[in-house]
C-alpha positions in Angstrom: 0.0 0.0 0.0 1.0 3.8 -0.3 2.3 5.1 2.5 -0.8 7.6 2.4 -2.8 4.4 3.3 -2.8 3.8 7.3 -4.4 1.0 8.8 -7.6 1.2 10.7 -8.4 -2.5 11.3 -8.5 -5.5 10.1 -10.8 -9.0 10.5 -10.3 -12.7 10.0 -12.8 -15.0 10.6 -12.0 -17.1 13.1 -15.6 -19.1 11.9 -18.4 -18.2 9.9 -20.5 -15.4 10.6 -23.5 -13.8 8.5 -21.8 -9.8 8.2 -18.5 -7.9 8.9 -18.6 -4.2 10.2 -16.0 -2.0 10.8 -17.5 0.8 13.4 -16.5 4.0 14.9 -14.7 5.1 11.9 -13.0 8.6 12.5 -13.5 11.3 10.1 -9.9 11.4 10.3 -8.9 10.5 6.1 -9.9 11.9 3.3 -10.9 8.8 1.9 -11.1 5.0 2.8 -10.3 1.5 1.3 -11.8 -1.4 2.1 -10.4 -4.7 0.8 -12.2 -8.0 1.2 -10.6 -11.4 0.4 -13.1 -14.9 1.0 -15.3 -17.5 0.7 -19.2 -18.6 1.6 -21.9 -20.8 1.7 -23.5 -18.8 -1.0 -25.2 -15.4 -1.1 -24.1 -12.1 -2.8 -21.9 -10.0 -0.5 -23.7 -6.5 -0.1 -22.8 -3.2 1.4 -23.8 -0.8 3.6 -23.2 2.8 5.6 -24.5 3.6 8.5 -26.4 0.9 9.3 -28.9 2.8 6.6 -31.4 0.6 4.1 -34.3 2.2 2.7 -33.7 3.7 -1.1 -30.1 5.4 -0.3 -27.9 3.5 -2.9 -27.3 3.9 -6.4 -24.5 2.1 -8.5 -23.9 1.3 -12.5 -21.9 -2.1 -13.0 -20.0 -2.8 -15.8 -18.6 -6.9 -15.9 -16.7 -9.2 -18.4 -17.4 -12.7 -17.9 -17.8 -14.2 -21.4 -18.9 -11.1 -23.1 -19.6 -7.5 -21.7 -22.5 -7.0 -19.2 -23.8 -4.0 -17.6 -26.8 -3.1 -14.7 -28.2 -0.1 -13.4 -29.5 0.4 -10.0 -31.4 3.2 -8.3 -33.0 3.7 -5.2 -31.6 0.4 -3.1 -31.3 -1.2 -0.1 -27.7 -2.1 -0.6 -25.1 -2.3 -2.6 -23.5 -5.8 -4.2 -19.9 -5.6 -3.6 -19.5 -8.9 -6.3 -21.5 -9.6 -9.1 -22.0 -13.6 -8.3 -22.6 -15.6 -5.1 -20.0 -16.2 -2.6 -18.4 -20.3 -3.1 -16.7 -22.4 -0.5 -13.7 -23.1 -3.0 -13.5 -19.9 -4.9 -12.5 -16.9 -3.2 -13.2 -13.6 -4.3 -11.6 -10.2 -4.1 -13.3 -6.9 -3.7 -11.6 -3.6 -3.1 -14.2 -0.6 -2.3 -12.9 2.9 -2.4 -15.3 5.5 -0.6 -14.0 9.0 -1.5 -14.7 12.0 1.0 -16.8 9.4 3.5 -16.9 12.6 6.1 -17.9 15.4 3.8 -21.0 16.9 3.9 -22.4 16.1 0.6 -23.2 12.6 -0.6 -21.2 10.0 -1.1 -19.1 8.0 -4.4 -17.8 4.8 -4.1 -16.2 2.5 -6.8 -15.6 -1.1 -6.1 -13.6 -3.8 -8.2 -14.0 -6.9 -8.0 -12.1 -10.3 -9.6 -14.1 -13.1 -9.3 -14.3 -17.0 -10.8 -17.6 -17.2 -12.6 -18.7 -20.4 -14.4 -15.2 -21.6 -14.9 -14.0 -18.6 -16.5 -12.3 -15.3 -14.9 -14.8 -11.8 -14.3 -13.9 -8.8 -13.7 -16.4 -6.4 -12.5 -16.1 -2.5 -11.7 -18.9 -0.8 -10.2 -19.7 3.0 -9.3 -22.1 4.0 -7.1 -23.5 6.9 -4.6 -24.7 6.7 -1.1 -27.5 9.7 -1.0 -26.7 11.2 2.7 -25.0 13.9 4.0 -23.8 12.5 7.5 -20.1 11.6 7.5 -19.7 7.4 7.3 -19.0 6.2 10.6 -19.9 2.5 10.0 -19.1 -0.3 7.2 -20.9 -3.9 6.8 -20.4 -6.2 4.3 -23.4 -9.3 4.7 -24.9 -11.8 3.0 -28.2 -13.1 3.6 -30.6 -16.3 3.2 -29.1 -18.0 5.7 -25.8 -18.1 4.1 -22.6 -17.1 5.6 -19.7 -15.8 4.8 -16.7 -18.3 5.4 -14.0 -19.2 8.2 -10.7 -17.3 7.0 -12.0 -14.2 5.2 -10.0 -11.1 5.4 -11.8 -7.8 5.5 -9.3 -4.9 5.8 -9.9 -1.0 5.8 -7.8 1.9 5.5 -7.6 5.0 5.9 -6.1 7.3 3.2 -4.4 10.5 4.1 -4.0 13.7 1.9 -1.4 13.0 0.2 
């Protein structure tokens, strides 16, 4: 990493658990990364801020698994952090940049993602906007339907300093 990316915690699941969240993030950084690296039962990893659901996300996806695919979201719950289900013997890896998470105006995000799909490689790049104005204090990546995300997984943020 840069050395204008500083630590702020990290998780390793010592067994399987239904979400990660990261909590009482400072408004320290200008910006934060948040890299996930795992496994599940199943279940598409989603995000959220704040603890907040309701209509607040938007996000375009453009993917290449096979041939070019591309989605448009407004007004969700969440946002998917991968494009396909978690899988006990793939791992995936997502890394979620959230630009000026204390700021007073809305918030960007972009997220890549690498991921095996169907025997073949994908690699998906999403942009997206949390609609609130409150500075993001709190992270959670989940899955749901009773799936879980698997013993081992590495969730990582850090902050990123003006450079």
């Amino acid at each position: 990493m840069a050395t204008t990316y500083e630590p702020i915690a990290t998780t390793t699941l010592g067994s399987s658990t239904t979400s990660i969240t990261f909590s009482s993030i400072t408004g320290t950084y200008t910006d934060l990364k948040l890299v996930f690296s795992g496994s599940g039962s199943g279940g598409n990893l989603t995000l959220t801020f704040n603890g907040t659901g309701g209509t607040s996300y938007s996000s375009t996806m453009l993917a290449g698994y096979g041939a070019a695919y591309s989605s448009r979201t407004s007004n969700a719950a969440f946002i998917y952090s991968m494009e396909t289900e978690l899988n006990s013997s793939i791992p995936k890896l997502t890394e979620i940049d959230i630009l000026s998470y204390a700021g007073s105006t809305n918030k960007t995000f972009l997220i890549a993602s690498s991921e095996e799909f169907s025997t073949d490689g994908a690699v998906i790049r999403r942009v997206g906007m949390f609609r609130s104005t409150a500075a993001i204090n709190s992270i959670t990546l989940q899955v749901g339907g009773g799936n879980t995300i698997a013993t081992g997984a590495t969730a990582s943020i850090y902050g990123i300093l003006k450079a």
